[in-house]
N, C-alpha and C positions, 0 to 999 in steps of 0.2 A: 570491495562492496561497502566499504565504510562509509565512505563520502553519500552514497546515496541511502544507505541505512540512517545517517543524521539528517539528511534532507527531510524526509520521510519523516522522522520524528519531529521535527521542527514542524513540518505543513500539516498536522495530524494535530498538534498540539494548537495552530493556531486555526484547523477547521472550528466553527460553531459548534457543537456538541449536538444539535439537531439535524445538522446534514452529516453526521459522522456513518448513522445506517443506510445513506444512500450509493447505489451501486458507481463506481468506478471505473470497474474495467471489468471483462469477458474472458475469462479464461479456458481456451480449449480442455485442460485436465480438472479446472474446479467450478467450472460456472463462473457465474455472477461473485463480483468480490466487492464487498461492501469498505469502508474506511476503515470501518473496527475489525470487518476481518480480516485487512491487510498488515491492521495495526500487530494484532495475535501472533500471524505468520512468522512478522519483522521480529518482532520482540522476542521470538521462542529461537530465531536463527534457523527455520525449517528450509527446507529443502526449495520448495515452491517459494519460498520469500526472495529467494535470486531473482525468480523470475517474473514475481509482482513487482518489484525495484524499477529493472530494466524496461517491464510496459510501461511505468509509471513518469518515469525518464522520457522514454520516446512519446509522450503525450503532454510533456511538461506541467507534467503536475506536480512535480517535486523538481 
């Protein structure tokens, strides 16, 4: 998960800082998941941050 955990910080770090509260992606188990709360997830190594990574991947966004 490394590789997509530095993507992730990388595209986070160069979103605007004004579109960082806007939704993402849709997650069956947590809803709506905004940039900053993807960012929290990734950052803490939670459990659910695997699998913000992996939609985030298959949507190329990272």
């Amino acid at each position: 998960m490394e590789p997509l955990r530095e993507n992730f910080l990388k595209t986070y770090a160069n979103t605007p800082i004004n579109l960082r509260g806007d939704i993402i992606l849709v997650l069956d188990k947590l809803g709506p998941v905004s940039w900053n709360a993807a960012y929290i997830e990734v950052e803490q190594k939670s459990e659910i941050s695997e699998t913000i990574l992996k939609e985030l991947k298959a949507l190329d966004l990272i």
